[in-house]
Structures are given as structure tokens and as C-alpha cells.
N, C-alpha and C positions, 0 to 999 in steps of 0.2 A: 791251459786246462789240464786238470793232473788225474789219472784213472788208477784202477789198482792194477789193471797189467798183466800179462802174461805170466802166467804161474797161481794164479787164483781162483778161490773157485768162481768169482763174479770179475770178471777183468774188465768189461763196462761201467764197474758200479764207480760212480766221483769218487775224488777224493779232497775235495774245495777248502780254503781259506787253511782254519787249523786244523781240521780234521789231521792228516799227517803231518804234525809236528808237536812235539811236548809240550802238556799243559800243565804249570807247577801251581802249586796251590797259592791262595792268597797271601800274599807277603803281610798282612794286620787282619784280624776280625775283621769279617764283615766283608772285606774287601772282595775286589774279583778274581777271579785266577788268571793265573798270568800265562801266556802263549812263548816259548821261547823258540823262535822264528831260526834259531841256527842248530838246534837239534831234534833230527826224524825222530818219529815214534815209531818204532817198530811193532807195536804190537797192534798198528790196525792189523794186519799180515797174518796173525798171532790164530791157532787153529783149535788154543784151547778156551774153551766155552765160559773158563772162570774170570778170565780175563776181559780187557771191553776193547775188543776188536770189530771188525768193519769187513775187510775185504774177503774175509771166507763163511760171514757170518748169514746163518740160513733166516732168511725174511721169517719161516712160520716157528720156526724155533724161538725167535727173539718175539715174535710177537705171542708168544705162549708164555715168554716170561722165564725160558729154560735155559736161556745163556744173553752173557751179559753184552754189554754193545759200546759203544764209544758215542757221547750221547751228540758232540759237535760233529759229528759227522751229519751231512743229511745229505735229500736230494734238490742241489739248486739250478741243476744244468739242464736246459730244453731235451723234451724229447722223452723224458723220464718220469716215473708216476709211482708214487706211495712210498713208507718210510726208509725203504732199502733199495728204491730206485728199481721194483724188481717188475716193473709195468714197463714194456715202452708203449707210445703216442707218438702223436704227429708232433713235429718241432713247429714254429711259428717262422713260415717264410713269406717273403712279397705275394701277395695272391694265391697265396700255399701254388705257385708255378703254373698258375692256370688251368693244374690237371695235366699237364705235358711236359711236366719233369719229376724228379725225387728231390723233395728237402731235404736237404743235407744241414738240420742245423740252422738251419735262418739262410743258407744258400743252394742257389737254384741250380740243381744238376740237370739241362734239358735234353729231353729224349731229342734225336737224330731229325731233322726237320722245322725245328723250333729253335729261335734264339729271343737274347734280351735278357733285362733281369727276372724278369719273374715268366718268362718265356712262354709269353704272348705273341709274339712275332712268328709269322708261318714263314718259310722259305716259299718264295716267287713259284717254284712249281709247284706247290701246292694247288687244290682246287677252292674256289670262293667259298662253298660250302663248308671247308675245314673252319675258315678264317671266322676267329672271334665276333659277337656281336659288334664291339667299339668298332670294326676297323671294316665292317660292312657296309655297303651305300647306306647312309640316313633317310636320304629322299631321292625318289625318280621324279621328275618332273616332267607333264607330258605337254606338248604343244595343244593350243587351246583349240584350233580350226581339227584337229585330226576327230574322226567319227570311231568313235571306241566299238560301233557295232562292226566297221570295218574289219578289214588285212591288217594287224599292226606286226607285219614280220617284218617289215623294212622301218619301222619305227625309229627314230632318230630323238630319243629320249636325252634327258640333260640328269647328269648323276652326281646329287651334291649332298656334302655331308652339312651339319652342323654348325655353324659359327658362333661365337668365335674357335677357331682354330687354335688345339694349343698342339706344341709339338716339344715333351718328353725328353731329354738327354740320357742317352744311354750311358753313362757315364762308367771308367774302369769301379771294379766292383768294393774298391777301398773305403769310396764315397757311400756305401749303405748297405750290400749282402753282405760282404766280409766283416762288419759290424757287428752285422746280427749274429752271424755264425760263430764266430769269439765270446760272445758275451757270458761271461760267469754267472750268470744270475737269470733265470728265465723270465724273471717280470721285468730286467731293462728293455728299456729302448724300442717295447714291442705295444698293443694295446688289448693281446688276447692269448692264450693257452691253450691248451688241451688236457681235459683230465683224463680219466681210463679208460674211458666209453668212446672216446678221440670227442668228444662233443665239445663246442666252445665257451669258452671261459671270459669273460670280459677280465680286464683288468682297471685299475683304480689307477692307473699310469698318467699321472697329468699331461705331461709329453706325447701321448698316445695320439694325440692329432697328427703330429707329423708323419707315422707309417699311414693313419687312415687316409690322409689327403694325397701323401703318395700313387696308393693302392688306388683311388679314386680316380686319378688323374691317368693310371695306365690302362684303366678300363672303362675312359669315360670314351661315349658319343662323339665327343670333342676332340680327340685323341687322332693327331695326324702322323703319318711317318715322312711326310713330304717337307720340313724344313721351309722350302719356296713360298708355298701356301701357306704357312701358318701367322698366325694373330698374334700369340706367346710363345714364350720358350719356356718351359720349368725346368729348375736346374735342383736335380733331386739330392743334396748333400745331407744326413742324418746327424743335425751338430749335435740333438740332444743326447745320442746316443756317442757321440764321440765327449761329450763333457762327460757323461755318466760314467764312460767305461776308461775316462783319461788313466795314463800310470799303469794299467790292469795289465799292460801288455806291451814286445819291445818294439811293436809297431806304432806305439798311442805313448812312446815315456815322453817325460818332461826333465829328463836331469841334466843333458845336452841344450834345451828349447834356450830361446834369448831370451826369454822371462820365465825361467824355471817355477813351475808349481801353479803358474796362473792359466786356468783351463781356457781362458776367455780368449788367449796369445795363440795358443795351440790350435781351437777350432778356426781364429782367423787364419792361423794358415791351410787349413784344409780348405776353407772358401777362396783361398788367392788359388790354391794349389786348384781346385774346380776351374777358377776363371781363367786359369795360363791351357789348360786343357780342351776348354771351348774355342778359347782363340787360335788356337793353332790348329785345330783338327778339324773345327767346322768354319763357315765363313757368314754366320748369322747375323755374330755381334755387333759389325759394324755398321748394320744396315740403320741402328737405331742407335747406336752409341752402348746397345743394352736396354734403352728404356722399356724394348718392350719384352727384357727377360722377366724370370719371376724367382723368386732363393726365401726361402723359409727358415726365420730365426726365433725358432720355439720354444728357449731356455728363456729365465728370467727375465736379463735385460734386454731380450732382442734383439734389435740390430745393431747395435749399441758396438758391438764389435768388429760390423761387417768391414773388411779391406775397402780403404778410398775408390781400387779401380771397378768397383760395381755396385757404388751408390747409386748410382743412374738409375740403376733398376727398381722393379717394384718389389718392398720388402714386405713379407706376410709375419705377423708377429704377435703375441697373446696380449702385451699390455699396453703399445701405442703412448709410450713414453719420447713427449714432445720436448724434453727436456728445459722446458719454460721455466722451471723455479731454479734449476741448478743444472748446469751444463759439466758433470761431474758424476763417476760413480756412486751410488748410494748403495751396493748391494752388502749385505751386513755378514756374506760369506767372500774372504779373502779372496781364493782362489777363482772368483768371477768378475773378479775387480778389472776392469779395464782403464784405469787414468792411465796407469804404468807404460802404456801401448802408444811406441812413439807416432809422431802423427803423419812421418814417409809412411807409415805401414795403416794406420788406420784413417788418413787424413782429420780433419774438424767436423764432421757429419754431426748430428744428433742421432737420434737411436730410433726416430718415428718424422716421416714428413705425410701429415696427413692430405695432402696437394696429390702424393703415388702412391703410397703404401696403404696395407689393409690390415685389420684389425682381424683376429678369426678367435675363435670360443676356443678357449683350452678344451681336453678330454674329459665327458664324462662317462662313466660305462652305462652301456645305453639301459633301462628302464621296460621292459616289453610292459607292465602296467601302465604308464603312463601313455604310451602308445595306442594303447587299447580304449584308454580313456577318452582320446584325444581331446586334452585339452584346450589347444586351440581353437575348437569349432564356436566355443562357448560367445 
């Protein structure tokens, strides 16, 4: 991510994609202008008003129309608001932190006492009262012979949450906030915004399920930290955001990968790279082989690419592609093409077993009219 830097008058403001590099005119009529990717432009920097600079150019100036601007510049980086980026907002993190951190960008910085991703989790001295709704008793159950007009000080109450029990992976933070915080573009990989007023923005992000069912899951009822006790396991990997942001960066390239260019290669490694991380750090997997973990594959083809050693598991996925007509890629963009993925790494699965896996609705941004309407009732 590129800023304008010390030395300007706006050192925050972006400087994305071409914005800093020379754009030469169209090589034929008609044509587009061309980005020439090995020479800076110097004149975003540039202080004189006739020129179409960027990083010292005053937002009310340019929007009076009294000096000129560099027009591919804009603002596409979280955090930031109106045409010169001269608004900040809240950025779009896990649970925006609970309230008990600072977003930093899509990552969670937690204040002294709280940990996790989205830093939910109280530290053990903490008081009950701090602790979140999810992670407070569900139910007290009282024995049936006791007389409630009674003494209930020496009560012997039974305190149980919820079932099924799912228990969350805290997983290092490569697997989904470092993601987010990277990302060049504020509508990836997220399902909501902030405009100027910090007020929420939905997004049209078809992928947007995966952060909602996330964020769901860390502050659901259901939500255990006890591993022992739990029903499931969700295993929180963000692949859509790792295809979308693939190349963007030298922790996501593909020029080294053993199938160079194919995004499909690259997230299966980030899913083996998740499943060598559970198995050695925690001691759940084995209890069920996996079956009763849970890995959500929210791109195109689903699971279509998940690594052999965690088919067992239940796969959560948008389109439930049984591969009954064609046991074959069919996706009509290259770079999601899986045949190429040899079958030590991806073994012979299909991409849907509807026997485990589940089916969930892609994103839509929610509707507060139809809500109102409830059409359901009808």
C-alpha cells in the first residue's frame, strides 16, 4: 500500500494502482491511455496548481474547480472518505473488535485485558459481568423439589449454555485480519463500509457471507472456549479474500507457487497450511478424524479445491456442485481452474457431498424494506 509520505502536505492521502506512475496517451484513436508501470510520475508531489497533482492538492481548492488534480488517483483504501481521502471513518474489522480494541485497518489492536481476533475473549481475572453476552451462562437450571419461596443461598444450580456447541479457532492472524488490513480496495473481502457519518454501508460483495458467518460464529450463544465440550470446530480461513487479493502482495505472490497464476493452488495451500496448524497446536482433530470440523469455501467452485487431508470435514459452500455431470473444472476463468492440482495435494473428492456438507445463500446486502414488510408472514 503506497501513501504520499513525509514531506507533503496530505502524507496519509493513497496513492493506489496508477495514480504514481506515468500515464501516456492512447497509442491509436479511440484507444485507452496506457499506464507505463516502470516510470514514477512525479508530478502527483508537484505544488503547482496548473498541473494534475495529488499529494499536496487542497480537497476545497479542487473541488471549487481552482486547480487541477490527477484524475486516477482516488480513494480506495479503508478508513478513508470523499474525493481526496480528506474524511477519516472507521475501517471494517472482525466485530469492529468488540468495542475493546482499535481497528487498525481490518486488524484488531486489543486494549490490555482482552485477546482474540476480534477481542472478545476477557482475561480469566476479569469479572462475569465484563464478559460478553455469547460467552455468559445461557441457562440456569434449577432442581425441581427446591421451594423458590425458600433460602436459595446454598443453591446448587446446574449452568449450561446452548447446544450444539461450536468452538471457533483462533487461528495465527494470516488466515483472515492480516487480509483484511492489506487489502487495496475497501469493498474486498469485507460485507460493509463506513461513510462520513462512520454510519454503515452494506456492500453488494457476493462473498460477504463469509466475514458475516465469521462475525456470527464469534458472537454466537453457541460459542464455547472449552474445545473438550464442543459439538464443532469452525476453522476460520478467509479464501475469498485470499483469491481476490492473490499477487496484490509479497506475502499472497504466485511467481514461485507450483502452479504459478492458478488462485485455486495457492488458497489450497493456505487450507493445508490452516489444517498442519490445528494439528499440531491443538489435539481436537483426531477425536473425529475432523468430521466434526467445519472450513468454509465461498468462491466459485467451492470446495472443489479443498486439500485431501480435510475432506472429512463438513464443507460450507454457495453452489453444492455434486459434480455428477462432469468430474472436471468448468470455471470459464483460468486462474480458478483446479484439474491442474495434482491429486497427492488435492486427492479425488468432488467439490460437494451432500451426505456432510451444506449449502448457505451467497451475500445479499440486507434490505431494511423488506424487513419491515415481512414478507414471510404472508
Amino acid at each position: 500500500m503506497c501513501f504520499c509520505g513525509e514531506g507533503t502536505k496530505y502524507p496519509n492521502r493513497p496513492v493506489p494502482e496508477t495514480c504514481g506512475f506515468t500515464i501516456n496517451p492512447p497509442s491509436k484513436p479511440g484507444g485507452a491511455p496506457v499506464t507505463d508501470f516502470t516510470k514514477a510520475d512525479l508530478d502527483v508531489f508537484t505544488t503547482n496548481g496548473s498541473k494534475r497533482g495529488w499529494c499536496n492538492v487542497d480537497p476545497e481548492e479542487a473541488y471549487a474547480s481552482k486547480v487541477l488534480f490527477k484524475e486516477e488517483c482516488d480513494c480506495k483504501y479503508d478508513g478513508l472518505w470523499g474525493r481526496f481521502c480528506e474524511v477519516s471513518v472507521l475501517s471494517t474489522c472482525i466485530n469492529q473488535c468488540s468495542g475493546h480494541g482499535l481497528c487498525r485497518g481490518g486488524f484488531c489492536q486489543c486494549d490490555s485485558g482482552w485477546f482474540g481476533t476480534d477481542c472478545s475473549v476477557p482475561s480469566v481475572l476479569s469479572s462475569i459481568r465484563e464478559w460478553p453476552l455469547w460467552l455468559r451462562p445461557a441457562q440456569v437450571t434449577v432442581p425441581e423439589n427446591v421451594n423458590s419461596n425458600g433460602n436459595l443461598i446454598n443453591l446448587d444450580a446446574i449452568v449450561e449454555k446452548k447446544r450444539p456447541l461450536i468452538y471457533v479457532y483462533d487461528l495465527p492472524p494470516d488466515f483472515n485480519s492480516l487480509l483484511l488490513e492489506g487489502r487495496h480496495f475497501k469493498l474486498e473481502c469485507i460485507n460493509r463500509i463506513y461513510d462520513q457519518r462512520n454510519a454503515t454501508v452494506w456492500t453488494d460483495q457476493l462473498y460477504g457471507a463469509q466475514m458475516a458467518l465469521y462475525e456470527s460464529m464469534l458472537a454466537s450463544p453457541h460459542r464455547t472456549l472449552n474445545g473438550e465440550e464442543a459439538d464443532f470446530f469452525f476453522v476460520p480461513v478467509l479464501d475469498s479474500c485470499i483469491i481476490t487479493r492473490a499477487d496484490d502482495a509479497p506475502h499472497l505472490s504466485m511467481q514461485e507457487h507450483i502452479h504459478g497464476g492458478l488462485r485455486s493452488s495457492l488458497t489450497l495451500e493456505f487450507y493445508k497450511k490452516a489444517y498442519d496448524h490445528i494439528i499440531t497446536q491443538y489435539p481436537y482433530w483426531s477425536r473425529s478424524a475432523g468430521k466434526d470440523h467445519i472450513w468454509f469455501f465461498s468462491w466459485d467452485e467451492g470446495a472443489c479445491y479443498a486439500p485431501k487431508e480435510i475432506w472429512n470435514s463438513i464443507m460450507l459452500v454457495h453452489w453444492g456442485n455434486t459434480n455428477s455431470k462432469h468430474n472436471h473444472s468448468t470455471t470459464a476463468y483460468w486462474g480458478d481452474n483446479w484439474d491442474p492440482i495434482s491429486s497427492d495435494r488435492r486427492g479425488n473428492h468432488t467439490c460437494f457431498d451432500p451426505d456432510k456438507d451444506l449449502v448457505l445463500p451467497a451475500w445479499k446486502r440486507p434490505d431494511e424494506g423488506s424487513l419491515n414488510a415481512k414478507h414471510w408472514s404472508r
